[in-house]
C-alpha positions as CSV (number, residue, x, y, z in Angstrom):
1,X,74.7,36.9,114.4
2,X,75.0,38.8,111.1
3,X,71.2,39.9,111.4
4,X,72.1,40.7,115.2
5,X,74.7,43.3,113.7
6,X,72.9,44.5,111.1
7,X,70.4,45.4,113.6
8,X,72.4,47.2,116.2
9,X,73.7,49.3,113.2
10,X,70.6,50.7,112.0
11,X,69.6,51.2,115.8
12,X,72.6,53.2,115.7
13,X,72.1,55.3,112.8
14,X,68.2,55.5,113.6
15,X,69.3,57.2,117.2
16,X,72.3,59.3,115.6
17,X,70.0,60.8,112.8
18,X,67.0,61.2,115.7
19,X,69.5,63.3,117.3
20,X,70.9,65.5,114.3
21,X,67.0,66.4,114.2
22,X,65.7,66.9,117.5
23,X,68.9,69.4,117.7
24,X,68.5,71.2,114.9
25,X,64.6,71.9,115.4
26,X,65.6,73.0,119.0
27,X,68.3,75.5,117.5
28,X,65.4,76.9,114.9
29,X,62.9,77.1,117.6
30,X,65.4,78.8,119.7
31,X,66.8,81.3,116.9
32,X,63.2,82.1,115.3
33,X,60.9,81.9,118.3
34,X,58.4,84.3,116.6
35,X,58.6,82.1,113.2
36,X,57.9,79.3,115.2
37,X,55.3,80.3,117.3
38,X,53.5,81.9,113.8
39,X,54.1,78.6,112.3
40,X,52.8,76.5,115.2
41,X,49.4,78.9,115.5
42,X,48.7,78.2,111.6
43,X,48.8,74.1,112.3
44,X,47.1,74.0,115.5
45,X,44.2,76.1,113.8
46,X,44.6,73.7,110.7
47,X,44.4,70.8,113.0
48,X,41.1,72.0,114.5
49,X,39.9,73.1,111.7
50,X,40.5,69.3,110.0
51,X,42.5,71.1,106.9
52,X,45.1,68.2,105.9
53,X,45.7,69.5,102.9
54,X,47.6,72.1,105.0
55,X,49.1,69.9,107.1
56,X,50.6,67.7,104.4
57,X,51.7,70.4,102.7
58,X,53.4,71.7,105.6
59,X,54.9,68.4,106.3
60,X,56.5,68.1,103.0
61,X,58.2,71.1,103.4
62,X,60.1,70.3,106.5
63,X,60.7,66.7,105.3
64,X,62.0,68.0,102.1
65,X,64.1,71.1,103.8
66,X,65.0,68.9,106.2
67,X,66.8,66.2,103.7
68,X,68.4,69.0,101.7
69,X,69.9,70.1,104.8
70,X,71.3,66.2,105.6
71,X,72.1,65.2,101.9
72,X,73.9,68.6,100.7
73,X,74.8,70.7,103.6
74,X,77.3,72.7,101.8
75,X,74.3,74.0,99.0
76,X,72.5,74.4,102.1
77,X,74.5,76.3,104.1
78,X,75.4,78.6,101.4
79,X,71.6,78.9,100.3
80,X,69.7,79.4,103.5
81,X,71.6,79.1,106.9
82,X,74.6,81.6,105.8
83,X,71.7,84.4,104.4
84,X,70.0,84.3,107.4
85,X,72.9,84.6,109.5
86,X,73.9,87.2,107.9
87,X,71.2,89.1,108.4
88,X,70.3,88.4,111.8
89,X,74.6,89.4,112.7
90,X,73.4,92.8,110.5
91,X,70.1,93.2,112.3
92,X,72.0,92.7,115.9
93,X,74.7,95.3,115.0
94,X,72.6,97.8,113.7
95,X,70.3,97.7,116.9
96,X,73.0,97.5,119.3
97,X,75.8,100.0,117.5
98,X,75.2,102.6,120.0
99,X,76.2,100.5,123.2
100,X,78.7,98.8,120.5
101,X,80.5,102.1,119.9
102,X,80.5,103.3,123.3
103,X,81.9,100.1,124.8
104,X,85.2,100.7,122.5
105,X,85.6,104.3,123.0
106,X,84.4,105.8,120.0
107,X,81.3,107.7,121.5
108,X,81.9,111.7,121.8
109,X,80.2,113.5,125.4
110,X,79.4,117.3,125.0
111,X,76.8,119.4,127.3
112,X,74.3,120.8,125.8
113,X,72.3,124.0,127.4
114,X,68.8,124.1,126.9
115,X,67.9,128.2,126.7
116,X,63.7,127.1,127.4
117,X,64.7,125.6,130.7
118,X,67.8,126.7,131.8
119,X,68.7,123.1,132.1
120,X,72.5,121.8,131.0
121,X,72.2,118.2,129.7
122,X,74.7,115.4,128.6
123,X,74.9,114.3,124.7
124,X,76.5,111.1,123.6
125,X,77.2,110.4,120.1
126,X,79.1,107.8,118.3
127,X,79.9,107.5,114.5
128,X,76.6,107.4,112.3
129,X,76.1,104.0,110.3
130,X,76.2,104.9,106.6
131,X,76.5,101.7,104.3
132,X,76.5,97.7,105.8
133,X,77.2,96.0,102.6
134,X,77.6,92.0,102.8
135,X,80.8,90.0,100.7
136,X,80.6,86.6,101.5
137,X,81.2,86.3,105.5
138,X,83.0,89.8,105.4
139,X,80.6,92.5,106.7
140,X,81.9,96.1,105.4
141,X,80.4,99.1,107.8
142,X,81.3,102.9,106.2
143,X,80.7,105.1,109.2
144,X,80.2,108.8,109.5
145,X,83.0,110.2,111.9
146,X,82.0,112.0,115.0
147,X,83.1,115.6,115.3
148,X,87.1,115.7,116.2
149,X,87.4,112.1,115.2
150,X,89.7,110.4,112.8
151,X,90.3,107.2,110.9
152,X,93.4,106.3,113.3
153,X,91.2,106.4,116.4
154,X,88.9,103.9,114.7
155,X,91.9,101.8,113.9
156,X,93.3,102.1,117.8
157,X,89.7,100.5,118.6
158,X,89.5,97.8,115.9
159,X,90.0,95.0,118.4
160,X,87.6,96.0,120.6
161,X,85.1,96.3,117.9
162,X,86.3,92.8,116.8
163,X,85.9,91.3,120.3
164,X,81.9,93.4,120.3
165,X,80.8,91.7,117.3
166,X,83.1,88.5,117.8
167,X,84.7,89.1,114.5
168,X,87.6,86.9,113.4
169,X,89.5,89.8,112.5
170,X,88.4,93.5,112.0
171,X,90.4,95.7,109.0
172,X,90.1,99.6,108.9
173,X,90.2,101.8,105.9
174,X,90.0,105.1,105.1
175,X,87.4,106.4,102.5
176,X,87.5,110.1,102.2
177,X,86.9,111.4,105.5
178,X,85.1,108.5,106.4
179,X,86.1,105.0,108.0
180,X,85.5,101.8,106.6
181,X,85.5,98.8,108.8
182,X,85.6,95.4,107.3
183,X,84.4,92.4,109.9
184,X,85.6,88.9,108.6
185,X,83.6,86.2,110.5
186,X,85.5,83.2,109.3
187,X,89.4,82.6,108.6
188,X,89.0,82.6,104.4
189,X,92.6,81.5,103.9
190,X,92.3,78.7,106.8
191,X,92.4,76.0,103.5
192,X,95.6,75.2,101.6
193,X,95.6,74.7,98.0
194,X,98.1,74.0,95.2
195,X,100.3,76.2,93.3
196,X,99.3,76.0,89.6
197,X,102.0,75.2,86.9
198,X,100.5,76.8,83.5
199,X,100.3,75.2,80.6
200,X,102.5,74.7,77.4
201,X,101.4,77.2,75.2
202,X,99.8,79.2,78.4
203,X,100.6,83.2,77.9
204,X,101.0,85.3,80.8
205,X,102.1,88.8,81.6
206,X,105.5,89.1,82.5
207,X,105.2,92.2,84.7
208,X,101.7,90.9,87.2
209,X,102.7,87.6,88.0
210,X,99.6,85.2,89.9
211,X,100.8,84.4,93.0
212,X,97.6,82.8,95.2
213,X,94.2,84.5,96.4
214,X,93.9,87.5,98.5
215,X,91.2,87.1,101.9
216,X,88.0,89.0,99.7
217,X,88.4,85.4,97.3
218,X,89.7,87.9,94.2
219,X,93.0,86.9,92.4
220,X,96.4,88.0,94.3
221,X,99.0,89.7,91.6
222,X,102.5,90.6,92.0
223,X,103.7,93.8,89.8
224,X,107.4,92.9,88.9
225,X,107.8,96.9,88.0
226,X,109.2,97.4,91.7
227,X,112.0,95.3,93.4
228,X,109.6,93.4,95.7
229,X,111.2,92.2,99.7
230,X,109.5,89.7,101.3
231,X,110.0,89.0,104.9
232,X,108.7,85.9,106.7
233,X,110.4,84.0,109.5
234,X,111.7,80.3,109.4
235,X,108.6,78.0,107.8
236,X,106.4,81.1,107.4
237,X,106.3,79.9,103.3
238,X,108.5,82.3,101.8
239,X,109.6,79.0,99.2
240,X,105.9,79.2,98.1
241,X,106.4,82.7,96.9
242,X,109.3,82.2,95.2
243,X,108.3,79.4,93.1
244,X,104.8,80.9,92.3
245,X,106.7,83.7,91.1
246,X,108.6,81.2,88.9
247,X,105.5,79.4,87.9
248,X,103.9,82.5,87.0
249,X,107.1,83.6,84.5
250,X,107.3,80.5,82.9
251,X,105.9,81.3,79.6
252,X,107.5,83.9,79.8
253,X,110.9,82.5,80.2
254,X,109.9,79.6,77.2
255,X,109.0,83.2,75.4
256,X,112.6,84.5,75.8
257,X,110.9,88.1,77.4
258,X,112.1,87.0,80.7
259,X,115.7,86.1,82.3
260,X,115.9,85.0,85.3
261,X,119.3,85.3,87.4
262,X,118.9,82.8,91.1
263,X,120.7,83.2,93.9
264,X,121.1,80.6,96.6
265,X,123.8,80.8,99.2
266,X,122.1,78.0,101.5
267,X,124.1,75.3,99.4
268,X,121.5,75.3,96.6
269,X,119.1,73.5,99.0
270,X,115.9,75.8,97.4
271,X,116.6,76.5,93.7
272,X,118.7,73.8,92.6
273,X,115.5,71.6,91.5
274,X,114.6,74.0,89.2
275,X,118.0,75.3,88.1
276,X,116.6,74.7,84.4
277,X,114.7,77.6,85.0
278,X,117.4,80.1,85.4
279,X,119.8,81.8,83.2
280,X,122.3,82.5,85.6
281,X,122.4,80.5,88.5
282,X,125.0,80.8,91.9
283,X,125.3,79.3,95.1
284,X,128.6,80.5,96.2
285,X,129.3,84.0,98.3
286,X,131.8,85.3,95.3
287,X,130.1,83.7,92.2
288,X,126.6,85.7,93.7
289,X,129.2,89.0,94.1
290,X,130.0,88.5,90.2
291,X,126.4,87.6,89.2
292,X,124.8,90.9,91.3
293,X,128.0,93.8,89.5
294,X,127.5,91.7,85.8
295,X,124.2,92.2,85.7
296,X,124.4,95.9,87.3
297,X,126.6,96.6,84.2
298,X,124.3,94.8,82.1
299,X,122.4,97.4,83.0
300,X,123.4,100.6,82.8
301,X,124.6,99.7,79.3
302,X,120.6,98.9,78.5
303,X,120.2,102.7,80.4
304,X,122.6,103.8,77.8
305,X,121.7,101.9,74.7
306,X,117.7,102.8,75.4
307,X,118.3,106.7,76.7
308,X,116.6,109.1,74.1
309,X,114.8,106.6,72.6
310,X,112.0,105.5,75.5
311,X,111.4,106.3,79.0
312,X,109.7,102.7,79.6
313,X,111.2,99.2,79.1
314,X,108.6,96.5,77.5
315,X,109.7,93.1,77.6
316,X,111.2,91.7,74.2
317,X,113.4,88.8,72.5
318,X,115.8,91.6,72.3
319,X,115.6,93.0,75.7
320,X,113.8,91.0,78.4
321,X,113.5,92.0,81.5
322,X,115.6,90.6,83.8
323,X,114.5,89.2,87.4
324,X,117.3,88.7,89.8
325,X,116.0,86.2,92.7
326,X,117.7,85.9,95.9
327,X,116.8,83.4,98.4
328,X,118.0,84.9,101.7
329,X,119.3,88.3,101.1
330,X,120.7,88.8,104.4
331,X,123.1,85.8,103.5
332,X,124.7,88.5,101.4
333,X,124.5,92.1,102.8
334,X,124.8,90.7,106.8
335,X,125.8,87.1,107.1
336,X,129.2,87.4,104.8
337,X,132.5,88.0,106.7
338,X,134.4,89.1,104.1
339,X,134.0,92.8,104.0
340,X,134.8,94.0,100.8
341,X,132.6,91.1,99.5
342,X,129.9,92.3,101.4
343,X,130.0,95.5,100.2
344,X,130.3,95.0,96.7
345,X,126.8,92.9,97.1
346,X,125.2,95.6,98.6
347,X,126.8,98.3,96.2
348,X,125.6,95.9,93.2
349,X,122.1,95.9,94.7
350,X,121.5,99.3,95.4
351,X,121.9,100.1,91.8
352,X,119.7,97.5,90.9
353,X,116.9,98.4,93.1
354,X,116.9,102.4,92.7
355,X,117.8,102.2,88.8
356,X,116.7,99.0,87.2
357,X,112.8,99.4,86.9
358,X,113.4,101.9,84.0
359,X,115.3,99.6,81.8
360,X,113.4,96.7,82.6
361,X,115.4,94.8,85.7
362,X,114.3,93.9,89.0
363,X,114.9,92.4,92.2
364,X,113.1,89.9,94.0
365,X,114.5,89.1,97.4
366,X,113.7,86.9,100.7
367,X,115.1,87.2,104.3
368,X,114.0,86.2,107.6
369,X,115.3,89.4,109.3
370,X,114.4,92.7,108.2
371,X,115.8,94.9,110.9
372,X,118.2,97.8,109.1
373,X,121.4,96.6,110.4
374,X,120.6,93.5,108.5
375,X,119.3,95.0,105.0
376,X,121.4,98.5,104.7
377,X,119.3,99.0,101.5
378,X,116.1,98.0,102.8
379,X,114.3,101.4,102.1
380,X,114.7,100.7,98.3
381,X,112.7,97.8,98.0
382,X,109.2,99.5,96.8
383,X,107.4,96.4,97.3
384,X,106.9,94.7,100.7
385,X,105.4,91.4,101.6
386,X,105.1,90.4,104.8
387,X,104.6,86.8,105.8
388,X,105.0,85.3,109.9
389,X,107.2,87.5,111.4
390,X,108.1,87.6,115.3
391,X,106.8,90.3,116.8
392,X,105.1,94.1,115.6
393,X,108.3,96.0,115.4
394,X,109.5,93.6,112.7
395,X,105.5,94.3,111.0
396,X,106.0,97.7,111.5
397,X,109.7,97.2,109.7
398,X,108.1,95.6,106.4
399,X,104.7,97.5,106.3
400,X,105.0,101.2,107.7
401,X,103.7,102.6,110.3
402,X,100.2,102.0,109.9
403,X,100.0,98.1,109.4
404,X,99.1,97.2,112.6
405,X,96.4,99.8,113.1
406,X,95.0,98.7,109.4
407,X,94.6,94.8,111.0
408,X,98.3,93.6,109.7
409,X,98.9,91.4,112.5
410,X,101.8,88.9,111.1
411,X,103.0,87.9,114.1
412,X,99.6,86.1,115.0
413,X,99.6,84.1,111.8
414,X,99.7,80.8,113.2
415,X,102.6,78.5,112.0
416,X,100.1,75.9,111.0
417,X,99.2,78.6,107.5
418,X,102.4,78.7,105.7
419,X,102.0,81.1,102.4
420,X,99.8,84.1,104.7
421,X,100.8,87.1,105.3
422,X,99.9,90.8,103.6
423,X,100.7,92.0,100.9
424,X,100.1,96.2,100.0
425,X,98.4,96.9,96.9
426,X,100.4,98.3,94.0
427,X,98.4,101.6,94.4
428,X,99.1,102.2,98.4
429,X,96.6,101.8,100.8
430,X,95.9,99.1,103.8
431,X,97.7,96.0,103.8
432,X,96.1,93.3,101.7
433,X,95.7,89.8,103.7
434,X,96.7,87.1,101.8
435,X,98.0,83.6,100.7
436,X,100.0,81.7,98.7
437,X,99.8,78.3,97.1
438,X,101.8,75.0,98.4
439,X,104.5,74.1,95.9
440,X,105.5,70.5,95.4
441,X,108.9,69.4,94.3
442,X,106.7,67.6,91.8
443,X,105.1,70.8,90.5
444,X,108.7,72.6,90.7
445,X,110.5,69.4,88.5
446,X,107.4,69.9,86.4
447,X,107.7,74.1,85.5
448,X,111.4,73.1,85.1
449,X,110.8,70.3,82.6
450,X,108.4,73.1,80.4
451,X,109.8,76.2,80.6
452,X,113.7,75.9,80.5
453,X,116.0,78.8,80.3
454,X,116.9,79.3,76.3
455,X,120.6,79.6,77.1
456,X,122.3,78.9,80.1
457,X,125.7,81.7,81.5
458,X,127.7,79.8,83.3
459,X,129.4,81.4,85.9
460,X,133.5,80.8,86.7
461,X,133.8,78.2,88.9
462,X,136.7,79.5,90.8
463,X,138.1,78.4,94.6
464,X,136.1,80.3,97.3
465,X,139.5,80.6,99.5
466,X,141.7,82.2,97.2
467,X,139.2,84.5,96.0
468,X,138.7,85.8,99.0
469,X,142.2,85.9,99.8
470,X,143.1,87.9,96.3
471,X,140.4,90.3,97.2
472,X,140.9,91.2,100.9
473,X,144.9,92.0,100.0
474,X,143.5,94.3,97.5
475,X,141.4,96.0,99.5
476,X,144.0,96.2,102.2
């Protein structure tokens, strides 16, 4: 019976791996029918011939390719099949741009009067193909512009050119006068990965903070010089930006360059685990009032103290620069019914976004709505990340205008890829695709254990009620 089994499994994996082959010979034969016809010609002649030297040596190769291919697909792939597929997609584009172009509107008619013949005739031209340069599975195309064209009507035609060369998604940038078109073939933030605690006795700059990979494969940094706003609707991964921009100032927090001040008016439920981590820390509508005005005042006597002396804060023992984090800022400036609360918050954060990156403060703050009636003060925020959102308006809200025409299309990020979204660079430009790394309440336990705050503020802890009572008959 055993033998019986034993049997029927090889039989199995004989027929399975008898498949994998005759398929893949018939996909070769049918992608390189010239290559296979040459290479056909050269064994039939060896054949008559009686050359089995040739033959042997010919069989080799294909056994051997054809185990590297089974064994290590991945080094395969990568070595030959992507290569070639590259350059056959290149080869098809270039032969075909012409038709390509005209299909999605980017061609140009004019008549042209021949003064030998008398004849008028019709001209068609379409952007010239400068440069097709090759990074990984993106294809970038720099084209020369027809006469009375622009960058934005290549933009208003990138999905059609997607759809043309059955892109996965199509990104325009200007270059000079020229348009660049970048053609991703494969979703390159498609697989998670883990948010990276640093070490002990890591160092790390305080003011570009690691926060993932961007969609070329390069490093993804955050500038903490500009209050940063990042926008992402409910389980779009906003959490996973907030705690990689812990992560990332946790040396710097163990260093005593950085304070950070938390705010978390969902009862906690987000930064409590790594309170540790924070310097000042509230979870209460009038305790994240008085955090916001002390350390406004904290810093216009820093503006004070430092005038005359320097136009530009550095981080120090002395004078760190201060991060104030708010988990849902719209809990503050919309959500709040008490008035005068309300705007106190706002007040309090206005100052801090349109004075504080002199002097070395900053705000970092997360919302799930970014319409205006929402954030008042949205317009300060310098720095905009933009993760899932709804719809375009709220894309066009968070990355200007141009976003959508530049291949910023948050509202197609599917909910299955917390952490993406786009990001603009620090020095302008398109909008920046990409992602974030998962955190772990392990991970976020872990950062809290090695890079607690050096000395804890400890805010009043006074009754909500008759705060709120105290301040609305003072108002009135």
């Amino acid at each position: 019976m055993r033998a019986l089994t034993v049997a029927g499994k090889t039989a199995k994996t004989t027929a399975r791996e008898l498949w994998w082959l005759t398929r893949g010979s018939a996909r070769v034969l049918w992608r390189y029918p010239k290559t296979a016809m040459v290479v056909w010609l050269v064994l039939g002649t060896a054949w008559i011939q009686g050359n089995w030297s040739a033959i042997t040596f010919a069989v080799i190769v294909a056994v051997s390719f054809t185990a590297w291919c089974r064994l290590d697909e991945a080094s395969f792939r990568r070595t030959i099949s992507t290569p070639l597929w590259r350059r056959r997609r290149k080869k098809w584009i270039k032969r075909n741009w012409a038709h390509i172009a005209s299909s999605c509107s980017l061609s140009s008619t004019s008549e042209r009067h021949s003064i030998w013949t008398g004849q008028t005739s019709k001209m068609t031209y379409v952007p010239r193909l400068r440069r097709m340069r090759w990074t990984g599975l993106r294809l970038e195309i720099d084209l020369g512009l027809v006469m009375g064209q622009t960058v934005d009507d290549v933009a208003v035609a990138s999905d059609r050119l997607g759809h043309a060369v059955d892109a996965e998604r199509v990104q325009v940038q200007a270059v000079g006068r020229s348009a660049r078109v970048i053609f991703s073939f494969a979703n390159l933030l498609g697989t998670p990965f883990d948010a990276r605690v640093p070490a002990v006795n890591e160092s790390a700059d305080p003011r570009r903070i690691y926060m993932g990979i961007a969609e070329d494969g390069s490093p993804w940094t955050v500038s903490l010089g500009a209050s940063t706003l990042v926008a992402g609707s409910s389980g779009a991964g906003k959490a996973s930006l907030i705690w990689g921009l812990m992560f990332g100032l946790g040396p710097s927090i163990k260093a005593q360059t950085v304070t950070v001040y938390g705010i978390d008016l969902k009862g906690g439920m987000e930064l409590t685990m790594g309170e540790a981590l924070f310097t000042r820390f509230a979870t209460r509508p009038a305790d994240a009032v008085e955090l916001l005005e002390q350390a406004a005042a904290e810093m216009s006597e820093r503006a004070l103290r430092l005038g005359g002396h320097t136009r530009q804060h550095y981080p120090s023992v002395a004078d760190p620069l201060v991060v104030v984090l708010i988990d849902e800022l719209a809990a503050i400036t919309a959500y709040l019914n008490d008035r005068p609360l309300r705007l106190r918050a706002e007040a309090a954060i206005s100052l801090l976004c349109s004075q504080g990156r002199a002097v070395g403060y900053t705000v970092f703050a997360c919302l799930q709505d970014p319409r205006k009636e929402v954030v008042p003060n949205r317009g300060l925020f310098t720095q905009m990340i933009a993760l899932r959102l709804k719809d375009t308006s709220e894309t066009v809200m968070v990355l200007g205008e141009g976003a959508l025409a530049a291949g910023a299309r948050c509202h197609q990020i599917p909910r299955s890829q917390p952490g993406v979204g786009f990001a603009i660079p620090e020095e302008g430009g398109s909008p920046v695709r990409v992602r974030a790394g998962f955190v772990s309440d392990d991970a976020i336990r872990l950062a809290a254990a090695r890079f607690p705050a050096h000395r804890v503020i400890t805010l009043p802890q006074e009754d909500y009620t008759s705060t709120v009572e105290t301040e609305t008959k003072s108002a009135k």
